[in-house]
C-alpha positions as CSV (number, residue, x, y, z in Angstrom):
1,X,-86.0,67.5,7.3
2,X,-89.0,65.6,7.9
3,X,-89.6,62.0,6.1
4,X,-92.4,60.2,5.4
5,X,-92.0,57.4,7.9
6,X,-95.7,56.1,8.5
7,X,-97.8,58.5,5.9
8,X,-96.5,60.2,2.2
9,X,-96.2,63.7,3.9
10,X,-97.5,67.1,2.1
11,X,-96.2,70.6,1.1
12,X,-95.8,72.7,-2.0
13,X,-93.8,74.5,-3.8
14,X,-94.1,78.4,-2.3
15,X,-96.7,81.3,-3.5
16,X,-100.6,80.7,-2.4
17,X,-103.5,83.5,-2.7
18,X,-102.9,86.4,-1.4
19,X,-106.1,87.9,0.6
20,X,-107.1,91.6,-0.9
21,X,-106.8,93.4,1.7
22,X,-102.7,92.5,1.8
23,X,-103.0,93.0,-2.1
24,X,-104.7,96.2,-1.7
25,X,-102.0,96.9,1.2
26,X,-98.8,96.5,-1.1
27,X,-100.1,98.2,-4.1
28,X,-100.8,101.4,-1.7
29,X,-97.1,100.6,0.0
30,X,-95.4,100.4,-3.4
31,X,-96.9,103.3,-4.7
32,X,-95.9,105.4,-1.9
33,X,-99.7,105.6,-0.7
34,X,-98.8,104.0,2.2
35,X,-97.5,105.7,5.2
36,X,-98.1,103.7,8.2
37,X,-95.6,101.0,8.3
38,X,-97.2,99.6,11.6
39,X,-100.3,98.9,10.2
40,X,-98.7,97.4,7.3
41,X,-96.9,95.0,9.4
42,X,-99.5,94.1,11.6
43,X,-102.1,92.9,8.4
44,X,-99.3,90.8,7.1
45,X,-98.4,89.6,10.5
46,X,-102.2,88.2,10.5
47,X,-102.4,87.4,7.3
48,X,-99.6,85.0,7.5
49,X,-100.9,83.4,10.9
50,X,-104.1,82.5,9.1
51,X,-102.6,81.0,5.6
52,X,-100.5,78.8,8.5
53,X,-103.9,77.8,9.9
54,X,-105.7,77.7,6.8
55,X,-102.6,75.4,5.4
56,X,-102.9,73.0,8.4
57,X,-106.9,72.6,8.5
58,X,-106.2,71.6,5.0
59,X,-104.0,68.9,5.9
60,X,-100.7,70.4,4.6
61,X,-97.7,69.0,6.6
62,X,-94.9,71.3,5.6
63,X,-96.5,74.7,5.2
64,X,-94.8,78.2,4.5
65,X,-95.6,81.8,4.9
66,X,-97.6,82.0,1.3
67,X,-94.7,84.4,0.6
68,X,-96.6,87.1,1.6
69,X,-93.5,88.7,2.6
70,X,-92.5,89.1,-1.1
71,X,-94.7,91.7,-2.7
72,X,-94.6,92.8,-6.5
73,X,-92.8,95.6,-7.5
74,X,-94.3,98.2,-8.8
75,X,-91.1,99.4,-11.2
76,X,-91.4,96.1,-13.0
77,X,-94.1,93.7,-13.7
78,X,-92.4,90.8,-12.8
79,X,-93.1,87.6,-10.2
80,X,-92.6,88.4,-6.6
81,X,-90.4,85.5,-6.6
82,X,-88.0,87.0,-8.4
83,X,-88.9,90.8,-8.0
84,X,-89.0,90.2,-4.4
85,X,-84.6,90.3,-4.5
86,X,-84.8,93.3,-6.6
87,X,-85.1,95.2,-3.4
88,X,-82.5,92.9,-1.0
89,X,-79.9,93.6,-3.5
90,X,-77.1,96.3,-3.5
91,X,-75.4,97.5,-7.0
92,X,-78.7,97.2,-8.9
93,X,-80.2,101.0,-10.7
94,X,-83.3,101.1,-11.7
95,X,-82.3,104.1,-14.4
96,X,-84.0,102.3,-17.7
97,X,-81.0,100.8,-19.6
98,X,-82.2,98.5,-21.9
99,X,-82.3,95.1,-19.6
100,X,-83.0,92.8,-22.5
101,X,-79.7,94.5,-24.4
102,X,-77.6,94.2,-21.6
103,X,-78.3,90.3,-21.1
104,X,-77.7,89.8,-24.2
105,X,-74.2,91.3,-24.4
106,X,-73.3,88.7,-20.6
107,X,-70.6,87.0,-21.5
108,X,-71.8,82.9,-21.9
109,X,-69.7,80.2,-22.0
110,X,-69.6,77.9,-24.7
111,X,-70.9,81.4,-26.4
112,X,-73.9,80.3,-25.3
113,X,-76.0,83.5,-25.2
114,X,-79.8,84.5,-23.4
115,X,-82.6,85.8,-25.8
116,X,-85.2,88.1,-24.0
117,X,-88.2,86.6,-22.4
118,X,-90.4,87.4,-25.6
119,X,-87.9,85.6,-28.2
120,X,-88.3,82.3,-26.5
121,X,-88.5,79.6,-29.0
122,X,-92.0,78.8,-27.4
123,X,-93.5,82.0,-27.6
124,X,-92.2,82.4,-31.8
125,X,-94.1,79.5,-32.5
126,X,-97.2,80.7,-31.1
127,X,-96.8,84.0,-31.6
128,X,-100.3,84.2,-32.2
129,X,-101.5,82.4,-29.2
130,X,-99.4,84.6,-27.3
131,X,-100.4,87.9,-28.4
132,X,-104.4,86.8,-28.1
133,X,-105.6,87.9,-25.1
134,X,-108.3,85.4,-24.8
135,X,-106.0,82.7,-25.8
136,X,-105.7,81.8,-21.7
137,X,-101.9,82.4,-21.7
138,X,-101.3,84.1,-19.0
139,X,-97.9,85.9,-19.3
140,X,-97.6,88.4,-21.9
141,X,-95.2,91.1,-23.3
142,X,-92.2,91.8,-20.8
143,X,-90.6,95.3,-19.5
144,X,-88.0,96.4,-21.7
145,X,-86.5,97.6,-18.6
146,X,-85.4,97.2,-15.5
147,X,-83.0,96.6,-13.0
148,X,-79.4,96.4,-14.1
149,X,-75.9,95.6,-11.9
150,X,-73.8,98.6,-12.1
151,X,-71.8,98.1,-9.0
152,X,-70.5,95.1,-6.9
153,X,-74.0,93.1,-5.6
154,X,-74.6,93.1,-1.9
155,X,-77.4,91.6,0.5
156,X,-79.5,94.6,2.2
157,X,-82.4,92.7,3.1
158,X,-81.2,92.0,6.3
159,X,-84.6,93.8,8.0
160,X,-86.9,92.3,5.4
161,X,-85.4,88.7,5.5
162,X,-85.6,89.2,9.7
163,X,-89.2,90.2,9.3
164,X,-90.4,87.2,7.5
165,X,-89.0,84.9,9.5
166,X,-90.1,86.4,13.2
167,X,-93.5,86.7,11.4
168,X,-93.5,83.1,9.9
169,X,-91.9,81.9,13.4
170,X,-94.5,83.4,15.1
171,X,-97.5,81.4,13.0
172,X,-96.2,78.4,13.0
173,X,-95.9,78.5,17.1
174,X,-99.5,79.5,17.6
175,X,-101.1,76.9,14.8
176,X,-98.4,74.4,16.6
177,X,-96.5,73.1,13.2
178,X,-93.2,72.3,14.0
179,X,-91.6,72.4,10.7
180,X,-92.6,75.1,7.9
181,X,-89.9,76.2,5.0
182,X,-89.3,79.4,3.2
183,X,-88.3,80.0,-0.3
184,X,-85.1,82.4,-1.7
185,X,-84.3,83.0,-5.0
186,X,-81.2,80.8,-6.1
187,X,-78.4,82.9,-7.7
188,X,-79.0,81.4,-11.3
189,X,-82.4,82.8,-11.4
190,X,-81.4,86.2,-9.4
191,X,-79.2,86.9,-12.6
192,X,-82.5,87.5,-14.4
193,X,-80.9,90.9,-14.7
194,X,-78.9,93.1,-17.0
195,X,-75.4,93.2,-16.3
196,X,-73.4,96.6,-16.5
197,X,-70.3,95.8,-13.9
198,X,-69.6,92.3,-14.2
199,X,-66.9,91.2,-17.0
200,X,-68.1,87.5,-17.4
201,X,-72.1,86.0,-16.6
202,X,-69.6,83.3,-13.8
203,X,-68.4,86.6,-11.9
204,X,-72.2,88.2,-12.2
205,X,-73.6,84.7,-10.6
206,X,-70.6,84.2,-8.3
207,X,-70.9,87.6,-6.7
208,X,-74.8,87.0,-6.5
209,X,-74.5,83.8,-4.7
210,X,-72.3,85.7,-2.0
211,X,-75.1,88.0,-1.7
212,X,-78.0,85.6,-1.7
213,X,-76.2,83.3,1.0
214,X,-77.1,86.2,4.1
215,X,-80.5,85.5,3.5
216,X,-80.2,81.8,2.9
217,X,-78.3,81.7,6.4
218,X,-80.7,83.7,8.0
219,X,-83.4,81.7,7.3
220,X,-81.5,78.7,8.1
221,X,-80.1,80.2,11.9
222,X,-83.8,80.4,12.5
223,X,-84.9,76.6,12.2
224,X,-86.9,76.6,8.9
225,X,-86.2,74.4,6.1
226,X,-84.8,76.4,3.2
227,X,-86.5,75.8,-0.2
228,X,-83.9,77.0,-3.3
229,X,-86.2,78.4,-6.1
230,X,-84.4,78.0,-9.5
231,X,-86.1,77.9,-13.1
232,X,-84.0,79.2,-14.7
233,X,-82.2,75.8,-14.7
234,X,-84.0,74.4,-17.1
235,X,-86.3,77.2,-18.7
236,X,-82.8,79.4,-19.8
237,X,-82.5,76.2,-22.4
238,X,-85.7,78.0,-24.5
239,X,-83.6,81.4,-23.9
240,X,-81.0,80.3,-26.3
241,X,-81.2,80.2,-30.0
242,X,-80.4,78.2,-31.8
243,X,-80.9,75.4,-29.9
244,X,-77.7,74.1,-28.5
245,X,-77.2,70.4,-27.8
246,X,-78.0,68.7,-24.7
247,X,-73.9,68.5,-23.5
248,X,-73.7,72.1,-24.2
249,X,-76.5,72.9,-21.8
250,X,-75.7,71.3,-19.3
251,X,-72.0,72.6,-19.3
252,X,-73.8,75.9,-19.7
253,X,-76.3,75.1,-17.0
254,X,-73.4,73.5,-14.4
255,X,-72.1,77.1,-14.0
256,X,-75.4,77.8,-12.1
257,X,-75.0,74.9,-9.6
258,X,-71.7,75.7,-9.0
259,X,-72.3,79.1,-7.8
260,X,-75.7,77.6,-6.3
261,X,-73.3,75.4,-3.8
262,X,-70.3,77.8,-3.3
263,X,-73.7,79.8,-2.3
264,X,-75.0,77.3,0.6
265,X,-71.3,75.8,1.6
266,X,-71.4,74.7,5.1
267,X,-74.5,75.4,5.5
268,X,-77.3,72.6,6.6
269,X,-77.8,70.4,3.7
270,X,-80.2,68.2,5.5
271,X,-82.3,70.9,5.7
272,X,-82.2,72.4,2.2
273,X,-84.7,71.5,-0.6
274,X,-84.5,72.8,-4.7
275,X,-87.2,74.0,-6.9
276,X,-87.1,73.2,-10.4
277,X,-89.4,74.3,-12.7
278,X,-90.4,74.8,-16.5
279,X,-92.0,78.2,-15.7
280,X,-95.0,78.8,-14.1
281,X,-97.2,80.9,-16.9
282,X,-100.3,79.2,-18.7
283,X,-98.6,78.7,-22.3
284,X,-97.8,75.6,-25.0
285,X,-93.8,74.9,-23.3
286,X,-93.5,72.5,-26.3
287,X,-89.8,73.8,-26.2
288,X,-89.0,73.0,-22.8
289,X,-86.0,70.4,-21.9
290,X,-87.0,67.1,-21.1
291,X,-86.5,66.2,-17.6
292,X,-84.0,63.0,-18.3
293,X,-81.4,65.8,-20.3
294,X,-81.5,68.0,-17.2
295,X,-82.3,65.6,-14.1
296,X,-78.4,64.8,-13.4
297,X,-77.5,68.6,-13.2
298,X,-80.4,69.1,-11.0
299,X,-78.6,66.1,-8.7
300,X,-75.3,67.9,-8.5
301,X,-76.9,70.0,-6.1
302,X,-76.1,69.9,-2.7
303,X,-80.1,69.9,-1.0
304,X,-81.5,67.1,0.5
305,X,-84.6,67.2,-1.1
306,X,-85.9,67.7,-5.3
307,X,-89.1,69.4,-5.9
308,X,-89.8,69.3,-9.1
309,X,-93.0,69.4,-11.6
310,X,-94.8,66.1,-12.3
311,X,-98.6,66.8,-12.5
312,X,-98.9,68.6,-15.9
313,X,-99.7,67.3,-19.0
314,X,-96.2,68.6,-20.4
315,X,-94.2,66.9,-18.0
316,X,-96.3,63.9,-16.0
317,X,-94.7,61.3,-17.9
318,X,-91.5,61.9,-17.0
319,X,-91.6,59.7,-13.9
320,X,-90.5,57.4,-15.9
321,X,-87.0,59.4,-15.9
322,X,-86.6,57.4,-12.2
323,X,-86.9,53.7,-13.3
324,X,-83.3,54.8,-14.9
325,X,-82.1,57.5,-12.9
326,X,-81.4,56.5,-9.2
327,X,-82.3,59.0,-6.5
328,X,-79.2,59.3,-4.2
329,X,-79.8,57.1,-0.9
330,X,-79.7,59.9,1.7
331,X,-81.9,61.7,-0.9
332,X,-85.9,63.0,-0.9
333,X,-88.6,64.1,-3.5
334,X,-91.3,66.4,-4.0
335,X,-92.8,65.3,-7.1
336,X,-96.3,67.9,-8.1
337,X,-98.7,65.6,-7.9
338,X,-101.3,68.8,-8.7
339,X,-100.5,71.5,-11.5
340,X,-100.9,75.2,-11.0
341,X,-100.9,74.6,-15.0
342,X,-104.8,74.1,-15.3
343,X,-108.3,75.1,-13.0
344,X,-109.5,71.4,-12.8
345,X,-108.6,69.7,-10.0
346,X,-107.4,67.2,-9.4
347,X,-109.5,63.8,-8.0
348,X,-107.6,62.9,-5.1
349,X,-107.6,58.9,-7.0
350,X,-105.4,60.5,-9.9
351,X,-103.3,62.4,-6.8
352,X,-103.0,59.1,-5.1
353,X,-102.0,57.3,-8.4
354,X,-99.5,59.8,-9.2
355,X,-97.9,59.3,-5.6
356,X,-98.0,56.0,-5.6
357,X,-95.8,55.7,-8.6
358,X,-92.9,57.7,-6.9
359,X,-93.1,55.7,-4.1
360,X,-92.7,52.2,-5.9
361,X,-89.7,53.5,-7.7
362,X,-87.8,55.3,-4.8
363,X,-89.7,54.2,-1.6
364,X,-92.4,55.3,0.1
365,X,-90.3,57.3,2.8
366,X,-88.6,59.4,0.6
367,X,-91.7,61.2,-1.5
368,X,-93.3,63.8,-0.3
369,X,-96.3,65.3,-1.9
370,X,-96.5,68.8,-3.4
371,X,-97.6,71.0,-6.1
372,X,-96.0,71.4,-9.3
373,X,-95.4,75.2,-9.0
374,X,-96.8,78.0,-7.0
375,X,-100.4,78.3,-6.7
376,X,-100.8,82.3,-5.8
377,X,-101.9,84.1,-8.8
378,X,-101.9,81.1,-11.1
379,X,-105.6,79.9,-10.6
380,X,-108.3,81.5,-8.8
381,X,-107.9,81.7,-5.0
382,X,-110.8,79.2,-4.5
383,X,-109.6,76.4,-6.8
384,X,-105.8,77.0,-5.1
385,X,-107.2,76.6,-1.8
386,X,-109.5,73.2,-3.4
387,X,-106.0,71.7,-5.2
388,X,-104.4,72.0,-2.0
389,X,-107.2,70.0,-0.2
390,X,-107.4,67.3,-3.1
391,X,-103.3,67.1,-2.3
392,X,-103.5,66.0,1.0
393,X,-107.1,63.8,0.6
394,X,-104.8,61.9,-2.4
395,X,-102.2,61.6,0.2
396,X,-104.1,60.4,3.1
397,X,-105.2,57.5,-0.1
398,X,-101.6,56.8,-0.9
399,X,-100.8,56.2,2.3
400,X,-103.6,53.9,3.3
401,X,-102.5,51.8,0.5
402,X,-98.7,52.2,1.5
403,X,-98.9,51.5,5.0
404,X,-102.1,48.7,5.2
C-alpha cells in the first residue's frame, strides 16, 4: 500500500454516482427485463473505465471501480453495499420470514440483543423527523423482510467477484493507475440478516467470515488493495436498548473483529484497509458512539490502514481522539476530510485544515485523504463529482504546506 511520501495522497471510501444508463441497466436486469447479458456487461465494462478516468482527471490517487459491480436488489431496498452479498451467499431464502424477529431472537453475548433498523434509539427520538418526508432524512421505513440463513453459508460469487476485478483491472491499465482498491462487506456487517440455522450470533459470523474470505482472496490474488467495509462496528451500539456500557460493547463488538481476522488470516495485511462508519443516511446520529469508546476495537484489526469519518459535524472533533490514542507505527489513516453528510462543499482551505491536523499528530506519511462515507446516492451526482475535486485541491494545499 501506497504512502504518502512527498504529497498527503487521495482516495475515498467506495460508492460514487452511478451514470443512468447503468441505473436504468440494473433495474431492467433485476427485474428480469433484461435478457442480454453481453450488453449488460459491456455498459458496465465502460462505465467503470470512465469513473477510473473521471477519478484520475480529478486528482484521486487511489481510485476504485465506483462499485458499479454491486447493484441494488430489487427483493429488498437496502444499500448495494450490503445487498450486493445477498446474492454471493449460499444458505440465504428469500421466503419472507420475518428478518427483524429472527435477529432479534440471535443469540448475543453479554445478552446483548439487536433492535430493528427502525427502533434505533436515534430514530425514537426523532420519530417525527423521521417519518417527515421533507425533513431531508434520507433513509426511511425498512423491509420487514428479507433474506434469512436457513442452511450452512457459502461463497457463490466466484463469477461475480471474477468479473469485477478483470473489469476494474482492465480500467485501471488503460487510465495507467497502478494501484486502485475494492471494497467487500466485512462479516459483522454481512450478518445484517435473520438467522434460522445458526445456534449462537459467534457461529452465524464465524461461518460468514469463511464465506466472505473467497472473495476477499480473490480480490487480493489480483493486486488490488482490499478495503473491509464494516458499520456495523460502531452503528449496532444504537441497535441495542437499553444502552449498555461502553465495556459491554466493546466485549460485544470484539466478537466481530475476531471473526473479521480469522476472516483475512494469512492474507496480505499490508495491503488491507477498514471502513468504519456511523451510517451513511442524512439523520440526527446524536446516539452514535463516540469515536474514543470504539477507536481501540477498531485497532485490533489486522489492516494496515483506518478509514474512518472525520468531516461531519457529528464526528469532526474527534481528531482529538489521536493526541491520546497512538496510531500503531507500521500503521496508516484515511481520515474524511469531506462528508457525504451534507450538499456544501467543502473549500479546499477547510480540506487542507482538516488534513493538516492528522498529519501533525501522526505524520504526514501516514494520512491519506478521503471521504467520510460513500458519495453514490448520498448527494447529487454533480456535487459528488465537485467534493471529490475540492478533496484533492485541499490536498495538493496540505501538501504544499507539508513538504515546502
Amino acid at each position: 500500500m501506497r504512502t504518502s511520501a512527498d504529497h498527503i495522497l487521495t482516495s475515498h471510501v467506495g460508492s460514487l454516482p452511478r451514470p443512468e444508463d447503468l441505473i436504468e441497466a440494473n433495474r431492467a436486469r433485476e427485474t428480469a427485463q433484461l435478457t442480454d447479458v453481453q450488453s449488460f456487461q459491456e455498459k458496465l465494462g465502460i462505465a467503470v473505465a470512465d469513473v477510473v478516468r473521471h477519478q484520475r482527471a480529478l486528482g484521486i490517487d487511489i481510485p476504485n471501480d465506483g462499485e458499479f459491480g454491486k447493484s441494488m436488489g430489487h427483493r429488498v431496498n437496502y444499500g448495494a453495499w450490503l445487498s450486493y452479498s445477498f446474492h454471493r451467499l449460499g444458505g440465504l431464502d428469500f421466503g419472507g420470514p420475518d428478518m427483524h424477529a429472527m435477529a432479534a431472537r440471535r443469540s448475543r453475548p453479554g445478552e446483548l440483543v439487536l433492535t430493528s433498523f427502525s427502533d434505533r434509539r436515534d430514530r425514537v427520538r426523532f420519530a417525527a423527523a423521521y417519518a417527515d418526508p421533507d425533513s431531508g432524512i434520507t433513509t426511511g421505513p425498512r423491509p420487514a423482510t428479507g433474506p434469512v440463513c436457513v442452511a450452512p453459508l457459502t461463497y457463490i460469487g466466484h463469477e461475480a467477484i471474477k468479473a469485477d476485478v478483470e473489469r476494474f483491472k482492465a480500467a485501471l491499465e488503460a487510465a495507467g493507475i497502478a494501484e486502485g482498491f475494492m471494497t467487500a462487506i466485512a462479516p459483522g456487517s454481512t450478518t445484517r440478516i435473520g438467522n434460522a440455522y445458526y445456534k449462537t450470533y459467534e457461529e452465524f459470523v464465524f461461518a460468514a467470515a469463511e464465506a466472505m474470505r473467497e472473495e476477499y482472496r480473490a480480490i487480493l490474488d489480483a493486486g488490488m488493495i482490499l478495503q473491509l467495509d464494516d458499520p456495523a462496528l460502531a452503528t449496532n451500539w444504537d441497535m441495542i436498548n437499553p444502552e449498555p456500557t461502553p465495556d459491554e460493547y466493546r466485549k460485544f463488538a470484539m466478537i466481530e473483529v475476531e471473526a473479521l481476522n480469522y476472516a483475512i488470516r494469512g492474507l496480505p495485511q499490508d495491503r488491507i484497509r477498514f471502513h468504519l462508519c456511523w451510517g451513511s443516511w442524512h439523520g440526527p446520529h446524536t446516539t452514535d458512539i463516540p469515536m474514543r469508546n470504539i477507536v481501540e476495537v477498531m485497532l485490533k484489526i489486522n489492516a494496515q490502514a483506518y478509514s474512518f469519518e472525520a468531516g461531519n459535524v457529528r464526528h469532526e472533533h474527534e481528531w482529538k481522539v489521536w493526541r491520546e490514542v497512538k496510531l500503531p507505527d507500521d500503521k496508516l489513516m484515511l481520515p474524511g476530510v469531506v462528508s457525504h453528510a451534507t450538499n456544501v462543499v467543502e473549500h479546499p482551505e477547510l480540506v487542507a485544515d482538516r488534513i493538516l491536523r492528522f498529519a501533525e499528530l501522526v505524520g504526514r506519511e501516514r494520512v491519506i485523504a478521503s471521504t467520510d462515507c460513500g458519495l453514490g446516492g448520498r448527494v447529487h451526482p454533480d456535487i459528488a463529482w465537485a467534493k471529490l475535486e475540492a478533496l484533492a485541491q485541499g490536498a495538493a494545499l496540505a501538501s504544499r504546506r507539508l513538504w515546502h
